[in-house]
C-alpha positions in Angstrom: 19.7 102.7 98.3 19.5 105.7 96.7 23.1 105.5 95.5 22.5 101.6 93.5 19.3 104.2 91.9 21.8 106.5 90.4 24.0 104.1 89.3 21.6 102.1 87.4 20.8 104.8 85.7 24.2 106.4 85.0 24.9 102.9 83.2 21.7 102.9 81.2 22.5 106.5 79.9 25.8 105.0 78.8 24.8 102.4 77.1 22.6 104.8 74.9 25.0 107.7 74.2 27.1 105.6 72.2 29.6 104.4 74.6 31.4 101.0 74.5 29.9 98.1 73.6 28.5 95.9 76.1 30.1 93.1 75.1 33.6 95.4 75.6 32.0 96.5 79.2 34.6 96.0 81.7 33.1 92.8 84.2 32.3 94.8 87.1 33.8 92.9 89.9 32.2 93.2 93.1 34.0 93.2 96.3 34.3 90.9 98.6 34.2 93.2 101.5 30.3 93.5 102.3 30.9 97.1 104.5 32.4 98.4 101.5 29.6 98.0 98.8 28.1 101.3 98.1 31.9 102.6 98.0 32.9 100.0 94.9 29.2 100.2 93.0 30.6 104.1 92.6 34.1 103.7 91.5 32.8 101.0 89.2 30.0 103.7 87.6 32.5 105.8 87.1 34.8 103.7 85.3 32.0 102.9 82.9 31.4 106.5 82.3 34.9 107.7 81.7 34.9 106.5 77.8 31.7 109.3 76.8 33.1 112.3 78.5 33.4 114.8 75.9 36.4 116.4 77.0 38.5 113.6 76.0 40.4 113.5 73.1 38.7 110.5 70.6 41.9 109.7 69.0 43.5 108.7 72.8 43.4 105.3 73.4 40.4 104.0 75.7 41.7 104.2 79.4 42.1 101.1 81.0 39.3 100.2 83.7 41.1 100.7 87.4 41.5 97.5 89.5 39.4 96.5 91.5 38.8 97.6 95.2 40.0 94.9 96.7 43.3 94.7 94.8 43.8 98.4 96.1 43.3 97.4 99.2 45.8 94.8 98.7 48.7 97.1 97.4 48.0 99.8 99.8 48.2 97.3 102.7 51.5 96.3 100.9 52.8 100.2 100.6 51.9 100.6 104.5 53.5 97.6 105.4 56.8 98.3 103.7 58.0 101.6 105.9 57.6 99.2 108.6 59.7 96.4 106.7 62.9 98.9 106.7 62.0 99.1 110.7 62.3 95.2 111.0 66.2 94.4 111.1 66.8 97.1 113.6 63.9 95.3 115.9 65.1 91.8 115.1 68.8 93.3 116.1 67.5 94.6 119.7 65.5 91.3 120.0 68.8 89.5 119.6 70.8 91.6 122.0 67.9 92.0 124.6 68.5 87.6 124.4 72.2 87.8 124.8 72.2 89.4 127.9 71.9 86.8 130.9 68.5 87.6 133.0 68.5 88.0 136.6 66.6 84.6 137.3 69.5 82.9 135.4 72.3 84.4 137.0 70.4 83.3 140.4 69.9 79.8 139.5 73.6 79.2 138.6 74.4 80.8 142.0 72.1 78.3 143.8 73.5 75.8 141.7 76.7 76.4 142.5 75.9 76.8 146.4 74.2 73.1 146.4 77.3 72.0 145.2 79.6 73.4 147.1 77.5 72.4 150.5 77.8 68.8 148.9 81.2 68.5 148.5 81.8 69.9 151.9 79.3 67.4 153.9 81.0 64.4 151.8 84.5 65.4 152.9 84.2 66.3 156.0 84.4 63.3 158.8 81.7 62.4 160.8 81.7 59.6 163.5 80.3 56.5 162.5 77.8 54.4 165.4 81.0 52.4 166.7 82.8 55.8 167.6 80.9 58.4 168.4 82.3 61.3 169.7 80.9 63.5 172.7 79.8 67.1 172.2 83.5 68.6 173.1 82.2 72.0 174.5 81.0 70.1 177.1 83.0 70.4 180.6 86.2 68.6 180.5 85.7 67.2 184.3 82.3 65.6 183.1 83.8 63.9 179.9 86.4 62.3 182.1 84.0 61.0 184.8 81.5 59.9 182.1 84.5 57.3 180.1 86.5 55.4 182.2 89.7 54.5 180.3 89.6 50.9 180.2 88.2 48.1 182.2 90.7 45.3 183.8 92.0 42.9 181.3 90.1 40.0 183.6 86.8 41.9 183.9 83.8 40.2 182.1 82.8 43.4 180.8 85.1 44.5 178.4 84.3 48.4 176.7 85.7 49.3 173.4 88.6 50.7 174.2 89.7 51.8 170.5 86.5 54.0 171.1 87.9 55.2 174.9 91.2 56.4 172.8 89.2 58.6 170.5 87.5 60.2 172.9 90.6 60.6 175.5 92.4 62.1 172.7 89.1 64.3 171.1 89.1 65.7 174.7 92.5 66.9 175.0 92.9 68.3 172.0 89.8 70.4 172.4 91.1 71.4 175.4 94.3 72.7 174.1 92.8 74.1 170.8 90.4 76.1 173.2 93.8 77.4 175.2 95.6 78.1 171.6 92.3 80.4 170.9 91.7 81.8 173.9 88.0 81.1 174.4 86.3 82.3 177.8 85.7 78.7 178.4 89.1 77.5 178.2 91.5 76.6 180.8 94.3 78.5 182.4 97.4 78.4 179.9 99.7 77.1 182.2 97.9 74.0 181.9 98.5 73.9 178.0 102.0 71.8 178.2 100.2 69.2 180.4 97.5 68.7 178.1 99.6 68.1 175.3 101.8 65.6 177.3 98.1 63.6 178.0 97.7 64.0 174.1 100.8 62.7 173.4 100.4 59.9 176.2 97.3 58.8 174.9 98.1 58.3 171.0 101.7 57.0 172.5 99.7 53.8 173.8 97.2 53.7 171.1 99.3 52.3 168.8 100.4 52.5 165.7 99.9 56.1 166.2 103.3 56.8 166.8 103.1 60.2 164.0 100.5 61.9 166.3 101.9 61.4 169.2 105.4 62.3 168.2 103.5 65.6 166.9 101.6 65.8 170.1 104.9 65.6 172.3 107.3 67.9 169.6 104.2 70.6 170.9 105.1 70.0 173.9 108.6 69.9 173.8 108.4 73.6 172.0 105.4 74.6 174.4 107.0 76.9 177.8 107.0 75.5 180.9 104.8 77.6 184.1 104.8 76.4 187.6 101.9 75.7 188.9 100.0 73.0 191.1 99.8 69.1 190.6 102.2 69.6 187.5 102.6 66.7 184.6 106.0 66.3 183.7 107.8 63.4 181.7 111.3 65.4 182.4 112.8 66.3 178.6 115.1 63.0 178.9 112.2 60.8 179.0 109.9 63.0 176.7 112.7 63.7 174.1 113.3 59.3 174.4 109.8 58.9 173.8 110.3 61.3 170.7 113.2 59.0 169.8 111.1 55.7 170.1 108.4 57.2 167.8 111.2 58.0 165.2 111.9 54.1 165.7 109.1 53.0 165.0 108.3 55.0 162.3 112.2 53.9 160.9 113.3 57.6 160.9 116.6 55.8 162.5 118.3 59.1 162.0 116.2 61.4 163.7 115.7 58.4 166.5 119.8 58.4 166.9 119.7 62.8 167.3 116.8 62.2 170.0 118.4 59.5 172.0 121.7 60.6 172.2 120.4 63.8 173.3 118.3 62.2 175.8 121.3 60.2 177.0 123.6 63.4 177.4 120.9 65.0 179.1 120.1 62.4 181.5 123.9 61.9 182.1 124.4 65.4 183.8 121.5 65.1 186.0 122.6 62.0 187.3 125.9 63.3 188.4 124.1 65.6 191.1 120.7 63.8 191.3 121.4 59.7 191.9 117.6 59.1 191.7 116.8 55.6 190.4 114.2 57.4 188.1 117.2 58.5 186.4 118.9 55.2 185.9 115.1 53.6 184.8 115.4 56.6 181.9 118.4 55.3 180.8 118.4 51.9 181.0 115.2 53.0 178.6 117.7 54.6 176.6 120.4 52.1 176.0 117.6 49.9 174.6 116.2 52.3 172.5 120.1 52.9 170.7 120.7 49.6 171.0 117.6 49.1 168.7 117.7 51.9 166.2 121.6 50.6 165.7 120.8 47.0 164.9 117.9 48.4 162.5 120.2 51.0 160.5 122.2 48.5 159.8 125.0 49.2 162.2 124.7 45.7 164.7 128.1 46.3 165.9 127.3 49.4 167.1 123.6 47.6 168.6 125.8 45.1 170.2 128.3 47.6 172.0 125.3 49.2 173.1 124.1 46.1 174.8 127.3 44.8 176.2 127.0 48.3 178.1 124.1 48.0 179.3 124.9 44.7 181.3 128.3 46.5 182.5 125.7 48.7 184.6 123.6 46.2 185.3 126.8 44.4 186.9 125.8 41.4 184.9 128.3 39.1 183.6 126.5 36.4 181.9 123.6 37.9 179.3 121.7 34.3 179.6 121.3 35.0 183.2 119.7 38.6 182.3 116.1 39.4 183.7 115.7 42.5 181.3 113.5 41.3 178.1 114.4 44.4 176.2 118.2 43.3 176.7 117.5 39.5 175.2 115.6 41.4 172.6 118.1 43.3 171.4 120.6 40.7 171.6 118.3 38.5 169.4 118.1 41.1 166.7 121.9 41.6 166.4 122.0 37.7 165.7 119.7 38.0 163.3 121.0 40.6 161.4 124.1 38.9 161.8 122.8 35.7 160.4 123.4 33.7 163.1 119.5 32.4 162.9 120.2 29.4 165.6 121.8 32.0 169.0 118.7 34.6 167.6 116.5 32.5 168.5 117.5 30.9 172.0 116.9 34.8 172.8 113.9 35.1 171.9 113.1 32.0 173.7 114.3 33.2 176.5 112.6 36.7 176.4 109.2 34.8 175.8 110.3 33.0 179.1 111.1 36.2 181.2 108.0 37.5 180.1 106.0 34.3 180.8 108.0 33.8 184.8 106.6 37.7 185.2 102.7 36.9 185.0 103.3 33.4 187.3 105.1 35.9 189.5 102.3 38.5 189.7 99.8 35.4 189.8 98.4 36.2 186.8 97.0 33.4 184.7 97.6 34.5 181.4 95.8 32.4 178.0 97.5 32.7 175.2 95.4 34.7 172.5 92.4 35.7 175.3 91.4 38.7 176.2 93.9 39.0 179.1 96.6 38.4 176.8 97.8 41.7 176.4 101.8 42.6 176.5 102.5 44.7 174.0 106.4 44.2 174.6 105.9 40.3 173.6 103.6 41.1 170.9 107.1 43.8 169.6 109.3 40.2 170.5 106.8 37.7 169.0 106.9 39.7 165.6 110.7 40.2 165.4 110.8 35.8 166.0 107.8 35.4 163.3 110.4 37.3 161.1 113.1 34.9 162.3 111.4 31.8 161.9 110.6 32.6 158.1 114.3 33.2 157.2 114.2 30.0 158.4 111.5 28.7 156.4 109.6 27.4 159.4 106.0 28.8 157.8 104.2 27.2 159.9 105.5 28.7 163.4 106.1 31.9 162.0 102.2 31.8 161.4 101.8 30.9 164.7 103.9 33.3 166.5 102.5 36.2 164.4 98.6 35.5 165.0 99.4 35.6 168.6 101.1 39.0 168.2 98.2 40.0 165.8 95.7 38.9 169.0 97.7 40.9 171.7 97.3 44.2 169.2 93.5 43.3 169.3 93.3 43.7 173.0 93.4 46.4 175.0 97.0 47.1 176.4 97.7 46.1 179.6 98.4 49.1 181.4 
């Protein structure tokens, strides 16, 4: 309060010692800050008084009146601020940096990321049993597996079990058993018994056809795999295994490789038959004989396929082929017609396999319906396929429809072991 006092009166004493006008009087401008009031009233009675001081010279221009307080405020906020302003690309540059570098959290998401998908790729291509063929926990004891799955149940029993399903799990078992021996596990079984297990592998997929490529693997193995005496030993005998090799190659039309099998097989089994007569010996290669007689006919060489079979009757001491028992032999011969183009003689020997076959079941009294679940020769299936062939050369559509459904209804049925 006492300051507005001696303001009001330094302005009166202006105004009557002959200083400016009043109508010249700078406008006093008061500011808007309310905490700074008493500060401005003095600036502003100072500025008035300026003009009658008598040390300045009269001939000098009047001074002009300073700006107002808030203006000053204004520019020295300005003149602060700018120091900073030369600070500001140097900050905006670290900002920019600090952003560039990837943050912990980010690198760790694109690891789970990256995890997720990788566990998703390896649960959608890895093969799991569907509901149909589920396979058994294979750590499980090998003797309980095999008590728990009979193989198959008799072609004429109501009660027929899935045998596609017994195959799988015949074959999971043995080859977790071997893989167990191949690593050595405590659990496994003693390694002698690794060549036998892979002959049961090879067995298995042999019968499961059209497997032939696994069990061809399965018997190569075992073929490669040493052999070590021991108790209750499985053994085909490496004429029979390295035939069975042979047939695979048939089947899967490696002819080549079928011929370098057999005729091994056949060498082999020749010199142990010299000081071994065992009729075992003549069953492998009578098994043989068929098998070349085969692969010849199919490469393309039916000279050769019928050579093969005119030798096999010589040791069969069998004159007349139309009196032969042996369907393989009619089957053969039927093929070497055909490929010969004599259609009409191909097919009297496929009749008469199909005849052989048929006299064999009434033999063995078994009552056999035609595309039931006891119709299960895989040998007539191999025949009825070949004449299906035949009869469309022929163009007889109709009964080469016919001969292949029945074929196709034999492969759907367990085989009759």
């Amino acid at each position: 309060m006492a300051d507005q006092v001696e303001a009001s009166e330094a302005i009166q004493e202006s105004s009557e010692g002959g200083g400016p006008d009043s109508t010249s009087r700078p406008e006093i401008v008061v500011a808007n800050d309310t905490t700074d009031t008493a500060d401005n009233a003095a600036e502003l009675v100072n500025a008035a008084a300026e003009p009658a001081d008598n040390n300045v010279d009269s001939s000098a221009p009047a001074s002009q009146p300073e700006a107002p307080a808030n203006l000053q405020s204004d520019t020295q906020s300005d003149q602060t601020l700018s120091p900073s302003s030369e600070k500001a690309p140097v900050a905006v540059a670290a900002s920019e940096t600090k952003i560039k570098k990837p943050s912990n959290i980010v690198i760790g998401l694109c690891l789970a990321v990256l995890g997720v998908v990788i566990v998703a790729l390896i649960t959608l291509f890895t093969p799991t049993p569907t509901k149909d063929q589920d396979i058994p926990y294979l750590l499980d004891p090998l003797e309980k597996q095999l008590d728990a799955h009979l193989r198959y149940k008799k072609p004429s029993s109501l009660e027929s079990k899935d045998w596609r399903r017994e195959f799988v799990i015949e074959q999971s078992i043995w080859t977790n058993e071997v893989s167990k021996i191949i690593l050595g596990r405590a659990d496994a079984k003693p390694i002698e018994l690794k060549r036998d297990y892979l002959l049961y592998l090879g067995d298995s997929y042999f019968k499961d056809e059209p497997h032939f490529a696994e069990a061809k693997a399965a018997y190569l193995t075992a073929n490669a795999a040493p052999r070590i005496p021991h108790e209750n030993t499985y053994d085909l005998g490496d004429d029979e295994l390295w035939r069975r090799i042979g047939y695979c190659d048939i089947r899967l039309r490696f002819y080549d490789e079928a011929i370098t099998w057999l005729k091994k097989a056949e060498k082999l089994n020749a010199e142990a038959a010299k000081s071994n007569p065992d009729l075992s010996l003549k069953a492998t290669r009578a098994r043989i004989l068929d098998n070349l007689a085969e692969c010849y006919t199919r490469m393309g060489q039916p000279k050769k396929g019928e050579e093969t079979v005119q030798l096999r009757l010589a040791e069969m001491r069998q004159k007349y082929i139309d009196q032969c028992v042996e369907v393989p032999v009619l089957y053969n011969m039927a093929l070497v017609k055909e490929a010969q183009g004599d259609l009409k003689a191909a097919e009297h020997f496929y009749k008469l396999g199909i005849k052989v076959y048929a006299a064999e079941d009434e033999r063995n009294h078994k009552v056999v319906v035609p595309e039931s679940i006891n119709d299960t020769n895989r040998g007539l299936a191999r025949l009825l396929m070949s004449y299906s062939h035949m009869l469309r050369q022929a163009d007889r559509n109709d009964e080469a429809i016919a001969a292949m459904y029945r074929a196709l209804c034999i492969y759907d049925n367990p085989p009759g072991l």
